[in-house]
VOGU-958261 format. One line per 8 residues: their letters; for each residue z, x, y negated of N, C-alpha, C, CB. Coordinates in nm, 2 decimals. Each point is the difference from the previous one (the first is absolute). Glycine has a CB too. Layout:
N
a = Z/X/Y/Z/X/Y/Z/X/Y/Z/X/Y; ...
//
This chain:
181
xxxxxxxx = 0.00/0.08/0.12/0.00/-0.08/-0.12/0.00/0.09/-0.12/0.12/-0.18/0.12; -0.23/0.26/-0.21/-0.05/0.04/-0.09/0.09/0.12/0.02/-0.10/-0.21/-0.15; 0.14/0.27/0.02/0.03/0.15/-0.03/0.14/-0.04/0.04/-0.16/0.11/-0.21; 0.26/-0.17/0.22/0.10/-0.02/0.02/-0.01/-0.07/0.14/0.07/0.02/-0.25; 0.04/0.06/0.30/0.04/-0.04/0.15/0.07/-0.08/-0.02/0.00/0.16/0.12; 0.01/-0.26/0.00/0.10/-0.07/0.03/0.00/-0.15/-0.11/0.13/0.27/0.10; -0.06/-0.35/-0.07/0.05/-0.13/-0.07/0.10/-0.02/-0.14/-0.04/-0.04/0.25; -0.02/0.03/-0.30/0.09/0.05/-0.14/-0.03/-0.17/-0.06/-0.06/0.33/-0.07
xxxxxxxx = 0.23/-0.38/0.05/-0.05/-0.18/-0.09/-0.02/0.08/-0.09/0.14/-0.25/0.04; -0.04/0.32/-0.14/-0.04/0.03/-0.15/-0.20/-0.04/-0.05/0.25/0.24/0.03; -0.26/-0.10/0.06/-0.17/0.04/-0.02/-0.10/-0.18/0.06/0.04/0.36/0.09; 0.01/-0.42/-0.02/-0.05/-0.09/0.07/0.02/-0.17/-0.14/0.08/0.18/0.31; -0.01/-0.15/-0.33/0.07/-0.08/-0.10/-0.13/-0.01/-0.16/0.32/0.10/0.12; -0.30/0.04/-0.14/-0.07/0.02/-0.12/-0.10/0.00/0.03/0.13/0.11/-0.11; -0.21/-0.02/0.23/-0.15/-0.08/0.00/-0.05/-0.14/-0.01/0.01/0.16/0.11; 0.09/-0.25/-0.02/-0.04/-0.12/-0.02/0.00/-0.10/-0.09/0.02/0.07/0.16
xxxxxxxx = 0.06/0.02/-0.26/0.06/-0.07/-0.15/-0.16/0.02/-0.07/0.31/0.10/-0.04; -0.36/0.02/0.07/-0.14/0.04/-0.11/-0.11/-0.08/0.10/0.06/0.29/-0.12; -0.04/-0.29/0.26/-0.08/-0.12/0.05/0.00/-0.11/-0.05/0.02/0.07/0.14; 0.12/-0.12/-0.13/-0.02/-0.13/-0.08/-0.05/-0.04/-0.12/0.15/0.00/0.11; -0.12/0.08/-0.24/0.03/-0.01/-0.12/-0.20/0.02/0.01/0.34/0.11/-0.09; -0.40/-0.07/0.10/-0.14/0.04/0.05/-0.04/-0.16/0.06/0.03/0.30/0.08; 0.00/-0.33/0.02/-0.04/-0.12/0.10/-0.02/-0.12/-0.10/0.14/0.08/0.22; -0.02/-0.10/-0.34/-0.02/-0.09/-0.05/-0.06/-0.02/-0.13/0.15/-0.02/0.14
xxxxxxxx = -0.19/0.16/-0.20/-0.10/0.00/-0.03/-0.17/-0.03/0.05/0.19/0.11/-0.08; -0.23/-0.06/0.19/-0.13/-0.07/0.07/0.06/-0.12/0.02/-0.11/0.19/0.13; 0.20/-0.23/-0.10/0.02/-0.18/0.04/-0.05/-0.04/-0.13/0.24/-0.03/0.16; -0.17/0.06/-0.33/-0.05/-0.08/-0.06/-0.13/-0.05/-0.04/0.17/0.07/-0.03; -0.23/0.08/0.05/-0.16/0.04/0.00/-0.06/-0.09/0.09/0.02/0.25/-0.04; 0.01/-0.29/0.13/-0.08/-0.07/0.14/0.04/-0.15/-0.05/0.02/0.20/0.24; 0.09/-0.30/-0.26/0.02/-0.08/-0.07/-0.08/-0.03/-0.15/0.19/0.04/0.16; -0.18/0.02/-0.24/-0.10/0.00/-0.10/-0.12/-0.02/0.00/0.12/0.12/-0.05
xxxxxxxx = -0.19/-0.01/0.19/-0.17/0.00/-0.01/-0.02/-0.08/0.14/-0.07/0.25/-0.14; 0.06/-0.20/0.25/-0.10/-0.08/0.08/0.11/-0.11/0.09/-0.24/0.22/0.02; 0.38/-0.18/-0.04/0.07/-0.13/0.07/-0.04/-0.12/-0.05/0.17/0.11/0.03; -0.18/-0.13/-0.18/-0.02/-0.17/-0.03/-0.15/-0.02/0.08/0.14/-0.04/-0.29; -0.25/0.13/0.28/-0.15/0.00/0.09/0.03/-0.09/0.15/-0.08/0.28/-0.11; 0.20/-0.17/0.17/0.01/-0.01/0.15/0.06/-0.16/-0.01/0.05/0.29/0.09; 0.06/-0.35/-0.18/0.04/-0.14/0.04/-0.09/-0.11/-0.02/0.20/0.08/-0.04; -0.30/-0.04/-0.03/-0.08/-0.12/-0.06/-0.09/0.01/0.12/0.01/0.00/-0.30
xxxxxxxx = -0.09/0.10/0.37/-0.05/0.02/0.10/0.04/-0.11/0.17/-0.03/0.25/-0.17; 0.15/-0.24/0.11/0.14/-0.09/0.14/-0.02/-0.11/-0.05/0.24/0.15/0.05; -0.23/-0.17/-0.13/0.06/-0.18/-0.03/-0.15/-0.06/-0.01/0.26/0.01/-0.18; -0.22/-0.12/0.19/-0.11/-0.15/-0.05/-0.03/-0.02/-0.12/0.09/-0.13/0.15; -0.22/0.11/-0.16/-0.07/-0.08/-0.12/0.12/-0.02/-0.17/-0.16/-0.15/0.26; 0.24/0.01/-0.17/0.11/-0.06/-0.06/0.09/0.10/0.00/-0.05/-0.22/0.06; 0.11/0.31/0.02/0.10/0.10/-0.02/-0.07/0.05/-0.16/0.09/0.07/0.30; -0.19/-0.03/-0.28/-0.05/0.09/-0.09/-0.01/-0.05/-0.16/-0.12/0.08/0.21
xxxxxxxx = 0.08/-0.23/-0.21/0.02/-0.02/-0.13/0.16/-0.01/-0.05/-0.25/-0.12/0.01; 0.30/0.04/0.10/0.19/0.03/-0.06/0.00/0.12/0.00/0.14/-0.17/0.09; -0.17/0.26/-0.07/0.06/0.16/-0.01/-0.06/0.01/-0.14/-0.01/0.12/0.27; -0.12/-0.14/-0.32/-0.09/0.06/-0.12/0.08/-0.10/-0.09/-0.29/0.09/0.09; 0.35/-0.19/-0.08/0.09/-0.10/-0.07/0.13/0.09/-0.04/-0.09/-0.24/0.14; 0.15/0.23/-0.05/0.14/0.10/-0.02/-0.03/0.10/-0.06/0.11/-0.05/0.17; -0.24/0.14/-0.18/0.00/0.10/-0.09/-0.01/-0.01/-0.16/-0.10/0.07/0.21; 0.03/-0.18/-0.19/0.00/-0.07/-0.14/0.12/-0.03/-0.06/-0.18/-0.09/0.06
xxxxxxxx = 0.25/0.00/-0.02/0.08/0.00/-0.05/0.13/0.08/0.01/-0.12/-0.16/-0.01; 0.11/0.31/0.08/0.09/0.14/-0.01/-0.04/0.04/-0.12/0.01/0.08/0.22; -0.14/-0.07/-0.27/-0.01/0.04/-0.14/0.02/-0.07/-0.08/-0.12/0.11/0.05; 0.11/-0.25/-0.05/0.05/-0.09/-0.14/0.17/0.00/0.00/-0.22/-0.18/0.02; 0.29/0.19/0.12/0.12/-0.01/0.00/0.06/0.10/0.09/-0.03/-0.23/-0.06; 0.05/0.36/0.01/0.05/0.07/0.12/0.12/0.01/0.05/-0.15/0.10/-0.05; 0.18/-0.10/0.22/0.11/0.01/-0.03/0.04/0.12/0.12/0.04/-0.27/-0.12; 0.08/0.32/0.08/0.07/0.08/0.12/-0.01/0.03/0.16/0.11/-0.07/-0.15
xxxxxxxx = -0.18/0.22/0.17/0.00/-0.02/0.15/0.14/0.02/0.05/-0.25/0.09/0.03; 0.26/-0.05/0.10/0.09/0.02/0.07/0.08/0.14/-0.07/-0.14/-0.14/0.21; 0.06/0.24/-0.21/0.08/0.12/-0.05/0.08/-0.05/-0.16/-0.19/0.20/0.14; 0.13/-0.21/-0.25/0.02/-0.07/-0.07/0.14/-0.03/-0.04/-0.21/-0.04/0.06; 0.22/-0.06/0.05/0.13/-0.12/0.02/0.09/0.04/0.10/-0.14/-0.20/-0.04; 0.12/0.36/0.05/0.09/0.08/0.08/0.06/0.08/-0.11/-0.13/0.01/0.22; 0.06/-0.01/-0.30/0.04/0.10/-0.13/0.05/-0.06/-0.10/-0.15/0.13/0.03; 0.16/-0.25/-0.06/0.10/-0.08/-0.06/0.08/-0.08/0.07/-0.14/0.00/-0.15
xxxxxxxx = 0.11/-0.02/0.27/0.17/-0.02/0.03/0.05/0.11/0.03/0.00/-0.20/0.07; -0.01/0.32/-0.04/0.10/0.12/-0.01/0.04/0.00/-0.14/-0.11/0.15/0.19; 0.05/-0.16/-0.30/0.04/0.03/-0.12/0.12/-0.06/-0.05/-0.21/0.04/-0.04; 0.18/-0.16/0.12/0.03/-0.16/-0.04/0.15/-0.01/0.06/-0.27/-0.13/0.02; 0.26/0.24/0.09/0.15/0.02/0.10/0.10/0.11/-0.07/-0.15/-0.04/0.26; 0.07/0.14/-0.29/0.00/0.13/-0.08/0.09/-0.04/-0.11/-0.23/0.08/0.06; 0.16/-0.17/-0.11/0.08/-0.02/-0.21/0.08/-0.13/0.00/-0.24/0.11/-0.18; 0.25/-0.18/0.29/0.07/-0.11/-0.01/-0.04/-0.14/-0.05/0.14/0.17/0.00
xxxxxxxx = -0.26/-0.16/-0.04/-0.09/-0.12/-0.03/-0.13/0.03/-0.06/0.19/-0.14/-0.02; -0.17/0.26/-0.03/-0.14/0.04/-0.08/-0.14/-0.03/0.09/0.14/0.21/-0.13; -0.27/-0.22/0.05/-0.13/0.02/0.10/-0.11/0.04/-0.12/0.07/-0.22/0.21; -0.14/0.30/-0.09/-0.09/0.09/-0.04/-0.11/-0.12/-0.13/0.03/0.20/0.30; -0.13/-0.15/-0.41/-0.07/-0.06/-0.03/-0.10/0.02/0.10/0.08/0.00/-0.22; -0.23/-0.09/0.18/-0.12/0.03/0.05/-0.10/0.14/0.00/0.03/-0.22/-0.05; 0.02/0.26/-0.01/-0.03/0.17/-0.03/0.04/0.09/0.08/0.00/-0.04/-0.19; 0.17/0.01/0.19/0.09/0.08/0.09/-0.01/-0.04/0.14/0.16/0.03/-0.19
xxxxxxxx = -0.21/-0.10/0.23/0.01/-0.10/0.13/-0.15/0.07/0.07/0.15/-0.30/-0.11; -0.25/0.35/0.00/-0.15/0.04/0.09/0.04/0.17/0.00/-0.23/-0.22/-0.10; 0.37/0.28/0.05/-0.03/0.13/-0.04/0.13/0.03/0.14/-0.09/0.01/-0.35; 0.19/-0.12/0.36/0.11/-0.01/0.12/-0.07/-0.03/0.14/0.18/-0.09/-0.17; -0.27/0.01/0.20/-0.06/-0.08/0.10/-0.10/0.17/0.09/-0.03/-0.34/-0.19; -0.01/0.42/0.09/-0.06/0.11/0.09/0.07/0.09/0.02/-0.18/-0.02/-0.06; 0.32/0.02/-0.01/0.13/0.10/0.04/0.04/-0.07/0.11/0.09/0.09/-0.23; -0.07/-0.17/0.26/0.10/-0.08/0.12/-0.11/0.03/0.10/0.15/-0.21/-0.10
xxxxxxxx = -0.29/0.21/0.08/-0.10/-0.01/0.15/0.02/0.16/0.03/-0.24/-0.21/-0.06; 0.22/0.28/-0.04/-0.04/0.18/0.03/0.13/0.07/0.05/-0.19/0.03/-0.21; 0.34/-0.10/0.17/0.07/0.02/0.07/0.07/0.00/0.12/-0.06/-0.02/-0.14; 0.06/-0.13/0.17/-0.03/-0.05/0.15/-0.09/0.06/0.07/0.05/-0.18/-0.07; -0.18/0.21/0.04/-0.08/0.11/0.09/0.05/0.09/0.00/-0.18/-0.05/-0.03; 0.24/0.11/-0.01/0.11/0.14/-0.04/0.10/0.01/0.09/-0.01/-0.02/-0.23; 0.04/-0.09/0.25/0.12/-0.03/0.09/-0.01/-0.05/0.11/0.10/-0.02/-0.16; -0.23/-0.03/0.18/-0.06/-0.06/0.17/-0.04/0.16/0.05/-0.15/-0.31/-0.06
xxxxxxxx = 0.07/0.35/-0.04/-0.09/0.11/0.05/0.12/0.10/0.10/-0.20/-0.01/-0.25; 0.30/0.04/0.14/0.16/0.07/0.06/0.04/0.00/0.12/0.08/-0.04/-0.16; -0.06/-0.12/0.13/0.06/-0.05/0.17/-0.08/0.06/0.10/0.07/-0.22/-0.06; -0.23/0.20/0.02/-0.08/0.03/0.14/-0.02/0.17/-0.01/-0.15/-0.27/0.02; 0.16/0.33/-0.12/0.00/0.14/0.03/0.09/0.03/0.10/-0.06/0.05/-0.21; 0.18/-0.10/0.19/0.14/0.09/0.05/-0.02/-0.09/0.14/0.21/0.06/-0.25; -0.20/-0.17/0.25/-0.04/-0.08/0.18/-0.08/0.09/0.04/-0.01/-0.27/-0.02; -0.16/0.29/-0.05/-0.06/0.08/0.11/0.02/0.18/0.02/-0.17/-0.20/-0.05
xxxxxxxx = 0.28/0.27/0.03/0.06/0.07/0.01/0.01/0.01/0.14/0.07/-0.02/-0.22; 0.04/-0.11/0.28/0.02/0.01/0.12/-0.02/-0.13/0.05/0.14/0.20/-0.02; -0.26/-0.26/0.01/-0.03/-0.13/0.09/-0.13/0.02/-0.05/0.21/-0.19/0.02; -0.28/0.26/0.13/-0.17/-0.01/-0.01/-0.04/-0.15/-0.02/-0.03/0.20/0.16; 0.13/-0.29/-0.15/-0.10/-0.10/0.07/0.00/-0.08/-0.15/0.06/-0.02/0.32; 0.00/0.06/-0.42/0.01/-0.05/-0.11/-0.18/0.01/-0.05/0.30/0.08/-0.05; -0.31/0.03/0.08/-0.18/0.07/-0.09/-0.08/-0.08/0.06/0.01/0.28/-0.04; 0.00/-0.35/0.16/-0.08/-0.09/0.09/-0.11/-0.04/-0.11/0.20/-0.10/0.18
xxxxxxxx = -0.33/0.09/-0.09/-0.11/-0.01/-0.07/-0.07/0.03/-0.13/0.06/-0.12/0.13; 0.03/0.22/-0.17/-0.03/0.08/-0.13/0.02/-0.07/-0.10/-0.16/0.12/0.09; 0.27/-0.17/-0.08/0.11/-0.08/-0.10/-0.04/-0.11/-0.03/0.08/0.17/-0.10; -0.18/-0.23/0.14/-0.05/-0.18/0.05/0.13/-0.07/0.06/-0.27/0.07/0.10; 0.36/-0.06/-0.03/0.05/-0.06/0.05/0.17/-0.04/-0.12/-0.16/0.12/0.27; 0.14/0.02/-0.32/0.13/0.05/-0.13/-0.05/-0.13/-0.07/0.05/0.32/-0.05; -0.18/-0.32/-0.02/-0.09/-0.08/-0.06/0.07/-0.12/-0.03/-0.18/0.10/0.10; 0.12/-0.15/0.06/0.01/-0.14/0.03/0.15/-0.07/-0.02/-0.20/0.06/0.17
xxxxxxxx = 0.25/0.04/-0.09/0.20/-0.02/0.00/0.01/-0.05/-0.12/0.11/0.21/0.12; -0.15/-0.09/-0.25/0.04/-0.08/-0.13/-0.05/-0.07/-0.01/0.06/0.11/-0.10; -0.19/-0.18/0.09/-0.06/-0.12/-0.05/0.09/-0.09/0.06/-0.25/0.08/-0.03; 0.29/-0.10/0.13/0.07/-0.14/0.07/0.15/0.01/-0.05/-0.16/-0.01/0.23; 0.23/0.12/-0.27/0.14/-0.02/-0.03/-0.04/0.04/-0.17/0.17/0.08/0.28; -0.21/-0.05/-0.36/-0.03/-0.02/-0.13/-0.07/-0.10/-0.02/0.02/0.20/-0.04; -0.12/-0.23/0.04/-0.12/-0.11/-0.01/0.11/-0.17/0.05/-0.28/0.24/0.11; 0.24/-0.19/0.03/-0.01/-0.15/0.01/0.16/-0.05/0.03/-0.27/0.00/0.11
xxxxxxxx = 0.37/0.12/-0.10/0.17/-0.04/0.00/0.06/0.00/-0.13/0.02/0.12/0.22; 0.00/-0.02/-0.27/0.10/0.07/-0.12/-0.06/-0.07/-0.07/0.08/0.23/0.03; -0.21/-0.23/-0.10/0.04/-0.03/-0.15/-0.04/-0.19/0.01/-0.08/0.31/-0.15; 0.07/-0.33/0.26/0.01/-0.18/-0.03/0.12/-0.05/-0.01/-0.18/-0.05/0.14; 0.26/0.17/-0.03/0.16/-0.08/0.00/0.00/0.07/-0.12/0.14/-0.03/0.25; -0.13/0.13/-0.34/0.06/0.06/-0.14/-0.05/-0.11/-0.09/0.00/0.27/0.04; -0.05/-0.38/0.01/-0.10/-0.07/-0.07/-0.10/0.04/-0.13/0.17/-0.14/0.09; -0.26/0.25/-0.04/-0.07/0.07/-0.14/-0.12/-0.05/0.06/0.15/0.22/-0.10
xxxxxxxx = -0.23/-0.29/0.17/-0.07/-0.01/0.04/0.00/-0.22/0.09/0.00/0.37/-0.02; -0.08/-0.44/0.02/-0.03/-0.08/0.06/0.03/0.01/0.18/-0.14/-0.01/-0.22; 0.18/-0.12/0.32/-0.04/0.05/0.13/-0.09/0.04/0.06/0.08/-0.09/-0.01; -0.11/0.18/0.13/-0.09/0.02/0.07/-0.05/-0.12/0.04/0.09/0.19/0.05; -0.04/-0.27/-0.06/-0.04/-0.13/0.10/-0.07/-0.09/-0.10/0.22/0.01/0.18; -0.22/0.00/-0.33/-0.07/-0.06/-0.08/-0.12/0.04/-0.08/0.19/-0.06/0.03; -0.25/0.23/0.07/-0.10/0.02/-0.01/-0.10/0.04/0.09/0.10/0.00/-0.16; -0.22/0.00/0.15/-0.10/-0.03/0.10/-0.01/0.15/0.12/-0.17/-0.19/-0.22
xxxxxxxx = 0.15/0.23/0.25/0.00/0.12/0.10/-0.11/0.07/-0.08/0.07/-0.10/0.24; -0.20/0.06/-0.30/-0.10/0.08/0.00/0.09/0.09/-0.15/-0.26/-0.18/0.15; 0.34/0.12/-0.22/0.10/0.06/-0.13/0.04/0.07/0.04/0.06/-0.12/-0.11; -0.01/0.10/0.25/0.09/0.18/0.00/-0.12/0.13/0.08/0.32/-0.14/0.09; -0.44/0.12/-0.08/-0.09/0.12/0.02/-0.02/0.08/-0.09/-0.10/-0.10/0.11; 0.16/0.12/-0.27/-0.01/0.11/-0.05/0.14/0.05/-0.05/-0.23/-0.06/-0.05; 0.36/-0.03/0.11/0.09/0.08/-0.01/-0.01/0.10/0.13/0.13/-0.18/-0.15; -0.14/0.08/0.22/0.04/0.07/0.15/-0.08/0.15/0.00/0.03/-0.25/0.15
xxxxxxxx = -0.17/0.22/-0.16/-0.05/0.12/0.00/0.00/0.15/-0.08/-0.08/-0.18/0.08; 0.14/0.11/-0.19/0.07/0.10/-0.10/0.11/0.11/0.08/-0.01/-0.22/-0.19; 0.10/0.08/0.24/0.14/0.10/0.06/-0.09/0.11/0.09/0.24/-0.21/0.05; -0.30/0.16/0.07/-0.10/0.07/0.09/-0.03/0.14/-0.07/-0.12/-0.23/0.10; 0.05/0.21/-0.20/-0.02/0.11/-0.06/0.09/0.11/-0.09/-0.16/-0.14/0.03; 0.27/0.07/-0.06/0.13/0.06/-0.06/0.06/0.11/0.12/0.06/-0.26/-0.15; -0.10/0.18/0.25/0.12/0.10/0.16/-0.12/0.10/0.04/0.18/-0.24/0.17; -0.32/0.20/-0.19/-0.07/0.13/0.06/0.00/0.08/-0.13/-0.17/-0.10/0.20
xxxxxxxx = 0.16/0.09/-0.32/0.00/0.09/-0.11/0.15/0.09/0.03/-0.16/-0.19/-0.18; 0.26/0.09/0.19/0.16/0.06/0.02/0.00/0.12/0.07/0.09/-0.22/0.03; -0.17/0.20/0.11/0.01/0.07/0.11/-0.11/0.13/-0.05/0.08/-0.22/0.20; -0.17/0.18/-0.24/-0.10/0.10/-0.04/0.08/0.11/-0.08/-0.18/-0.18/-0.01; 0.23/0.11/-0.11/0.07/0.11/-0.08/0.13/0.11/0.04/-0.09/-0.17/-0.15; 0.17/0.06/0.21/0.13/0.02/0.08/-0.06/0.16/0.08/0.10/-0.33/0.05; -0.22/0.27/0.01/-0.01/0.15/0.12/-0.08/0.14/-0.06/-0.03/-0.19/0.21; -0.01/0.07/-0.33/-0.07/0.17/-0.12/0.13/0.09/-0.04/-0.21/-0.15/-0.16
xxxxx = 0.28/0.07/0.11/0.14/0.06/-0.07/0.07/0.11/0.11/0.06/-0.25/-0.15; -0.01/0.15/0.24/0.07/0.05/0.09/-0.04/0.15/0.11/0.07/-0.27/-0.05; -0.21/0.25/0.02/0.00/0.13/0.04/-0.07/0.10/-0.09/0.00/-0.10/0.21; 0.04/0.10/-0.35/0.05/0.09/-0.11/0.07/0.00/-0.03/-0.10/0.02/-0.05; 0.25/-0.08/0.11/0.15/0.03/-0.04/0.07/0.00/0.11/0.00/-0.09/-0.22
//
């Protein structure tokens, strides 16, 4: 395992921190450009104009994604009632995502330290893990997000595939790093 012998969390830890912190950068990148492509491609006709609808009115009326409304209610927990403005809420919402990748990426550095079976499928599987306990668990119950169950399946093809690509980018970098430290 690269210039350094042996199993080290420290070194395992911090690679996967710069994996991560990396991963969720391409995630945003792939969400941004050809994810919305890939969901309109999934859904129906009618999926599609309610989707080109809801875009419409995101720009007449925007409101808060999930990271966002992670960053004001920490603030909101933080200062004892305060909340972020709309300015502070788009400048908090990519601190809470690039963090969390920061901190996912960690976990899976230091796991795949000493659980091969973590890197399984070249971090597709890390991927997926989070998409189903972030995505479609945590932030419905945190309530920052709508049910799973109140949206269509072909909606979650550009999160899901996002995470997919968050765990192989993870792993990608994770094994660049780690075998230069």
């Amino acid at each position: 395992m690269g210039s350094q012998a042996g199993k080290h969390p420290v070194r395992g830890i911090l690679a996967g921190a710069i994996g991560g912190v990396v991963a969720a950068w391409v995630m945003n990148q792939f969400t941004t450009g050809a994810g919305p492509k890939l969901q309109e491609a999934l859904q129906s006709d009618e999926e599609n104009k309610e989707l080109h609808e809801q875009r419409e009115q995101q720009k007449e009326d925007p409101q808060p994604d999930a990271t966002m409304k992670a960053a004001d209610a920490l603030v909101n927990t933080v200062t004892r009632g305060e909340h972020l403005s709309w300015a502070a809420k788009q400048t908090g919402g990519p601190l809470v995502h690039y963090s969390f990748g920061a901190l996912m990426g960690g976990v899976y550095g230091g796991l795949a330290e000493y659980l091969p079976a973590v890197r399984s499928g070249f971090g597709l599987t890390f991927g997926g893990v989070l998409f189903a306990g972030a995505d479609l668990l945590a932030v419905p119950a945190l309530n920052l997000s709508g049910s799973p169950k109140d949206a269509s399946a072909a909606s979650y093809a550009t999160p899901a595939a996002a995470h997919l690509l968050y765990g192989a980018t993870t792993e990608l970098v994770r094994r660049t790093v780690r075998r230069l430290i």
